[in-house]
MMTF fields as JSON, N, C-alpha, C and O atoms, coordinates in Angstrom:
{
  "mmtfVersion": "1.0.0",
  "mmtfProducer": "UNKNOWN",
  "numBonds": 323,
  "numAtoms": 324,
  "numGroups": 81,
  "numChains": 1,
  "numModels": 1,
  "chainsPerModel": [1],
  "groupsPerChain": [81],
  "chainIdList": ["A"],
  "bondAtomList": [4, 2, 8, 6, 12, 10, 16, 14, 20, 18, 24, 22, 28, 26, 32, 30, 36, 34, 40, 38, 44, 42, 48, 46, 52, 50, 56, 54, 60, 58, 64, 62, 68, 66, 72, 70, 76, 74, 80, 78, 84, 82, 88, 86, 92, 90, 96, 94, 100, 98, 104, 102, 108, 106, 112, 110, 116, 114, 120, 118, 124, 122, 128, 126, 132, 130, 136, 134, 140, 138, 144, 142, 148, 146, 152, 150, 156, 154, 160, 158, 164, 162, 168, 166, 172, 170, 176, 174, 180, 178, 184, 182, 188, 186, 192, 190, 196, 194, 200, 198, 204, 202, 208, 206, 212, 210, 216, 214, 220, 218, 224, 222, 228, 226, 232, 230, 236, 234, 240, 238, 244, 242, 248, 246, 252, 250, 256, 254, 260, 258, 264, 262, 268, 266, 272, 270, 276, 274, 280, 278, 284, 282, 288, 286, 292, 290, 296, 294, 300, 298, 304, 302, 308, 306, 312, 310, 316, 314, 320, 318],
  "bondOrderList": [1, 1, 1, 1, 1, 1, 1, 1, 1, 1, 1, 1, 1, 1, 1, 1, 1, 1, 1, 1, 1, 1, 1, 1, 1, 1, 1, 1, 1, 1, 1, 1, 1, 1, 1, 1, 1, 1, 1, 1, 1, 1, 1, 1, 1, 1, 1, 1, 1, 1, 1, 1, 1, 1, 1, 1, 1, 1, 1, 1, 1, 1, 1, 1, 1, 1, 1, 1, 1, 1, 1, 1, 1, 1, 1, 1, 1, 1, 1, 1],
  "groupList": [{"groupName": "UNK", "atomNameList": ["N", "CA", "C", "O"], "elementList": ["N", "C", "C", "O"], "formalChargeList": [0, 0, 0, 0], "bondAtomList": [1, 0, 2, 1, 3, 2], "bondOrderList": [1, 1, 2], "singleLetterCode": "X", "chemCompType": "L-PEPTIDE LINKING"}],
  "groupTypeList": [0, 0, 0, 0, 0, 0, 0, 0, 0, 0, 0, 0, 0, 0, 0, 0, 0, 0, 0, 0, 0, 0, 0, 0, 0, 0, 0, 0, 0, 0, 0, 0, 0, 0, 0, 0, 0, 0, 0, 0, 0, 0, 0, 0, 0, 0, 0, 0, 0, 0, 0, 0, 0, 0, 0, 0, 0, 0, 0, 0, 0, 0, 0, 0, 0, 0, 0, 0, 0, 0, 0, 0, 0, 0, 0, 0, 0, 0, 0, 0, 0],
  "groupIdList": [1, 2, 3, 4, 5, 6, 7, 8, 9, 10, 11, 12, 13, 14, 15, 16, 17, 18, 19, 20, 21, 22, 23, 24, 25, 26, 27, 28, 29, 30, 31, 32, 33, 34, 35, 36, 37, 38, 39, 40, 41, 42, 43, 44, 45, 46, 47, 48, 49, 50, 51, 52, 53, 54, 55, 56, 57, 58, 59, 60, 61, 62, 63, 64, 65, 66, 67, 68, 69, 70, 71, 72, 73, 74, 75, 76, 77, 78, 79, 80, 81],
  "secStructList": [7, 7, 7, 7, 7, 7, 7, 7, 2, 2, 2, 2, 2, 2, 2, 2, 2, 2, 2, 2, 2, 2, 2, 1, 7, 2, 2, 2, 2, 2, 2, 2, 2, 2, 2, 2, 2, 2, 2, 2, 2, 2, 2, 2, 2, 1, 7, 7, 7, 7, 7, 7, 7, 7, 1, 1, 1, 1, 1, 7, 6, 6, 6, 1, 1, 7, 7, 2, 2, 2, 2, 2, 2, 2, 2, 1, 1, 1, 7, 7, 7],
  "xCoordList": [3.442, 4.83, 5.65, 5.464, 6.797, 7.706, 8.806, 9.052, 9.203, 10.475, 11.308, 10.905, 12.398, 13.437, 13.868, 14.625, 13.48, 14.155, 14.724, 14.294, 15.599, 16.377, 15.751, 15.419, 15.716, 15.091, 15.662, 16.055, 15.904, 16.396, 15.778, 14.596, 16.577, 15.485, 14.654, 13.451, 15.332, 13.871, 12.886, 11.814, 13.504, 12.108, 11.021, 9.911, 11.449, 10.793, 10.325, 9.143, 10.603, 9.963, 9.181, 8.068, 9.088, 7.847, 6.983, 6.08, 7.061, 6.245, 5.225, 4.003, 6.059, 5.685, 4.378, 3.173, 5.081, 4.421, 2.788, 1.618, 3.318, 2.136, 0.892, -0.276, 1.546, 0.559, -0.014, -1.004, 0.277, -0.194, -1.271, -2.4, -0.731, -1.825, -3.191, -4.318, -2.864, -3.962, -4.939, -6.168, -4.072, -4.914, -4.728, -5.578, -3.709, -3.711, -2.265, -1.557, -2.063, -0.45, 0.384, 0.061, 1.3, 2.793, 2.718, 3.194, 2.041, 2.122, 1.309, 1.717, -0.002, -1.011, -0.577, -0.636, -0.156, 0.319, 1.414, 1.484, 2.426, 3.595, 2.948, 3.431, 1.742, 1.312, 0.734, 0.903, -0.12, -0.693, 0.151, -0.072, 1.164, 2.123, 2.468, 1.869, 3.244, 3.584, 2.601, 3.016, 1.309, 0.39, 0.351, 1.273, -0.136, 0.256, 1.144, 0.861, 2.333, 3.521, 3.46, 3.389, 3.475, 3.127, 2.004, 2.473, 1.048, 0.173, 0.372, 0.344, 0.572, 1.21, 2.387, 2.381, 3.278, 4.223, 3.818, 4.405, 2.916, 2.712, 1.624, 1.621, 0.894, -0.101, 1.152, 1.126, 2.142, 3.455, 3.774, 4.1, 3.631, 4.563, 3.768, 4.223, 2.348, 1.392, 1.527, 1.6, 1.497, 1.403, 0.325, -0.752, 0.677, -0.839, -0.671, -0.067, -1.668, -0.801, -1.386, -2.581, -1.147, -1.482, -2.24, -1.833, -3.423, -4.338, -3.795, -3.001, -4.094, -3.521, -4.066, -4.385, -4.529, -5.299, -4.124, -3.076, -5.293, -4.946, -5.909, -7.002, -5.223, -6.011, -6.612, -6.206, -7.961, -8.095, -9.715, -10.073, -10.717, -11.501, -12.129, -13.212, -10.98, -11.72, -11.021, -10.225, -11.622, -11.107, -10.936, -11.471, -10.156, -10.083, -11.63, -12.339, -11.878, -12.784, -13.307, -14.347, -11.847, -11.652, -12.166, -13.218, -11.648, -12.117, -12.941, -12.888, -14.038, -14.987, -16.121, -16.517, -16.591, -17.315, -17.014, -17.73, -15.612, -15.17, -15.193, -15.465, -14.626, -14.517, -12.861, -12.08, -12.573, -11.035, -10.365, -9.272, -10.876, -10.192, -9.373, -8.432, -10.487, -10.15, -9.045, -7.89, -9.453, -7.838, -6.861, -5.904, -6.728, -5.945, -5.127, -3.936, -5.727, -4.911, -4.454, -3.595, -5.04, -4.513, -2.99, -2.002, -3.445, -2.041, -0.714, 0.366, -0.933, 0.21, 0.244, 0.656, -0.436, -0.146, 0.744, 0.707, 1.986, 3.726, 4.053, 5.095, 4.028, 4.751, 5.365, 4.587, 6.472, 7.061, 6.544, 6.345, 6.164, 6.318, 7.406, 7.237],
  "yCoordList": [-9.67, -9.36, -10.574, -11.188, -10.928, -12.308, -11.548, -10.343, -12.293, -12.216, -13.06, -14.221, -12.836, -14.173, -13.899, -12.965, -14.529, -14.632, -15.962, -17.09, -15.675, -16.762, -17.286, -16.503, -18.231, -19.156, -19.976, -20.51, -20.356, -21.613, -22.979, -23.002, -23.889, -25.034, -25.433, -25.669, -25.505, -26.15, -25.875, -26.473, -23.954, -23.398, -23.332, -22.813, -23.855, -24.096, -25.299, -25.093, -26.53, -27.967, -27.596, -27.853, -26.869, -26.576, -25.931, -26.606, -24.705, -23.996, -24.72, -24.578, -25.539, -26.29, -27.166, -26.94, -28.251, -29.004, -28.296, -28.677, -27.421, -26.719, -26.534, -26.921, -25.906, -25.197, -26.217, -25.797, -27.614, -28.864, -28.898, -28.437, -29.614, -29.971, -29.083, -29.57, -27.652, -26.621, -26.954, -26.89, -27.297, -27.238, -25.861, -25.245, -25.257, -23.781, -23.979, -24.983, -23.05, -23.071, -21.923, -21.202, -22.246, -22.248, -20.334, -19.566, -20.137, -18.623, -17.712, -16.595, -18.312, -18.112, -18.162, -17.169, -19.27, -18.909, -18.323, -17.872, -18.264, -17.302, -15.615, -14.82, -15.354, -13.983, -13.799, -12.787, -15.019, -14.886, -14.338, -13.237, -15.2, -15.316, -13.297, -12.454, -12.999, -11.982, -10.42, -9.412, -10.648, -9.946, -10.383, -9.763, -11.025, -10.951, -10.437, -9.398, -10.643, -10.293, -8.46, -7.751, -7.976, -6.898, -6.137, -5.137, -6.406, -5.699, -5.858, -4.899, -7.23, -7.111, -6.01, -5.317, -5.943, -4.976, -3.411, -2.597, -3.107, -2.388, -1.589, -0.389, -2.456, -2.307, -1.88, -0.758, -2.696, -2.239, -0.835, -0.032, -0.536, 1.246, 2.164, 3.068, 2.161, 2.786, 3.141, 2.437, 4.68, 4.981, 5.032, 5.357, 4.639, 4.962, 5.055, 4.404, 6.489, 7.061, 7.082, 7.305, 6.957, 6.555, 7.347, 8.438, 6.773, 7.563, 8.648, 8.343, 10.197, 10.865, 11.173, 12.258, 11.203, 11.544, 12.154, 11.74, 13.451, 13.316, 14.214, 14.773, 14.099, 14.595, 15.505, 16.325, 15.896, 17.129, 16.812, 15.759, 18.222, 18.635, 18.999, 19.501, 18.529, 18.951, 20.414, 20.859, 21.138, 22.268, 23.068, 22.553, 24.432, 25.548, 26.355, 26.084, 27.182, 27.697, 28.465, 28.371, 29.345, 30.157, 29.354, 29.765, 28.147, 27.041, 26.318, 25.566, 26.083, 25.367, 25.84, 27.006, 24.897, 25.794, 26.063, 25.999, 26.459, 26.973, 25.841, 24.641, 27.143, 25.742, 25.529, 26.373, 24.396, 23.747, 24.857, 25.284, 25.259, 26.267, 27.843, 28.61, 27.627, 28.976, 28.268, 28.679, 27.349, 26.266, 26.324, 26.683, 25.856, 25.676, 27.112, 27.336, 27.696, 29.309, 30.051, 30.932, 29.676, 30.206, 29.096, 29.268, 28.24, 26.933, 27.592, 27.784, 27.849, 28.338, 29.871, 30.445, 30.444, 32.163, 32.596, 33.755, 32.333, 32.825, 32.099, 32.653, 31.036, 30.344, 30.804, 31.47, 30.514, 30.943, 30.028, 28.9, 30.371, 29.596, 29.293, 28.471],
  "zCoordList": [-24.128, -24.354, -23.929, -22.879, -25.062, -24.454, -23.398, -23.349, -22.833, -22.038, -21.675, -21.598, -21.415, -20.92, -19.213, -18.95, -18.431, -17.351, -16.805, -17.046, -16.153, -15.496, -13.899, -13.01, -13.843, -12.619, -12.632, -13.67, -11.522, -10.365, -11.317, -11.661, -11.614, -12.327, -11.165, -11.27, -10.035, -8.94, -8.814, -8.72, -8.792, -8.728, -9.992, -9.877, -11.039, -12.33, -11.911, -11.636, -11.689, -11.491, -10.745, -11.204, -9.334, -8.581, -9.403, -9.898, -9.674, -10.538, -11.6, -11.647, -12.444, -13.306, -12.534, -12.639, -11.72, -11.2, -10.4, -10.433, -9.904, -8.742, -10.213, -10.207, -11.232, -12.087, -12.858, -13.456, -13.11, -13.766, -12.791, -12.962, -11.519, -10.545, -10.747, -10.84, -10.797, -10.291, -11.902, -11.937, -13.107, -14.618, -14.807, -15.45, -14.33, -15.147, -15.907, -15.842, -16.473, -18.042, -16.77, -15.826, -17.325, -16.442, -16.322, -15.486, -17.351, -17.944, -16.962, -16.644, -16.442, -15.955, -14.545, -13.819, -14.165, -12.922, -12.478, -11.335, -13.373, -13.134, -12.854, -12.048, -13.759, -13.845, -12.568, -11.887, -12.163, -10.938, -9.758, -9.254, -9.338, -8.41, -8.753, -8.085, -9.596, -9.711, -9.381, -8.811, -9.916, -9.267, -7.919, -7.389, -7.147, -5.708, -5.398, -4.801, -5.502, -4.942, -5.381, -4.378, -6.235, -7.042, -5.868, -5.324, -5.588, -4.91, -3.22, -2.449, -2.829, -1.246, -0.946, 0.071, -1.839, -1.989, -2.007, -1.294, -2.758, -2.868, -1.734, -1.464, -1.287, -0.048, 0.95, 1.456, 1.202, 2.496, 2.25, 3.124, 0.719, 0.94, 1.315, 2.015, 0.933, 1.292, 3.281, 4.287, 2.969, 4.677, 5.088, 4.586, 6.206, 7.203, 8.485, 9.337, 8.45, 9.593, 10.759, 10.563, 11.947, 13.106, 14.067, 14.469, 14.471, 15.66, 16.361, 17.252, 16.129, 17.677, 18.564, 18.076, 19.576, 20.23, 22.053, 22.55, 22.485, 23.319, 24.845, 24.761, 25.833, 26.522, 26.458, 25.635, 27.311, 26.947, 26.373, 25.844, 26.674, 26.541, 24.958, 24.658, 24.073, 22.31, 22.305, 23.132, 20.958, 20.469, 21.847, 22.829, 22.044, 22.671, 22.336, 21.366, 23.168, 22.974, 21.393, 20.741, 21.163, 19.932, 18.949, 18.459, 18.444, 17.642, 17.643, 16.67, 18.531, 18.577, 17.617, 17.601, 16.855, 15.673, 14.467, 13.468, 14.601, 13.443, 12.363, 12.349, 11.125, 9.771, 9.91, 10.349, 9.499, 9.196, 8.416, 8.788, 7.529, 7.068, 7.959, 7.753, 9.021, 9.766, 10.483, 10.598, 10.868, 11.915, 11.513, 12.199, 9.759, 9.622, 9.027, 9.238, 8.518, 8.606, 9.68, 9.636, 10.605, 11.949, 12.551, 13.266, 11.939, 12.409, 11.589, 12.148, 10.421, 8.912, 8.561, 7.553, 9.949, 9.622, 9.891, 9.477, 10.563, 10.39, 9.731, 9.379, 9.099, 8.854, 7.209, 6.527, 6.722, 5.553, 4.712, 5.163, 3.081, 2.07, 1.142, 0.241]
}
């Protein structure tokens, strides 16, 4: 697909220049650059969520054993939908 965007001429003479040196077309490395940037970005929104831990001996007695399922119905049994 063509497109028109606007750039900085400097940042075009670098571009240009960087992508001569490397022997790749201006096109190739513009795509490059943009996939990086494209996926670092995208790696940042991604959550991840943090260790909890805490004191304490593991499950309560009642729960030890059990399946997640029983936990977790017992965690969401008042609770409203």
């Amino acid at each position: 697909m063509k497109i028109t965007i606007e750039i900085s001429d400097r940042l075009l003479k670098k571009a240009k220049r960087l992508a001569s040196k490397q022997g790749v077309t201006l096109r190739s490395f513009t795509e490059g650059g943009l996939r990086k940037v494209i996926e670092e970005r995208s790696a940042k929104n991604q959550y991840k969520a943090q260790p909890v831990t805490f004191k304490g001996s593991g499950l309560s007695k009642e729960f030890r054993g059990a399946s997640w399922d029983t936990i977790r119905g017992v965690a969401y049994e008042n609770r409203k939908l």
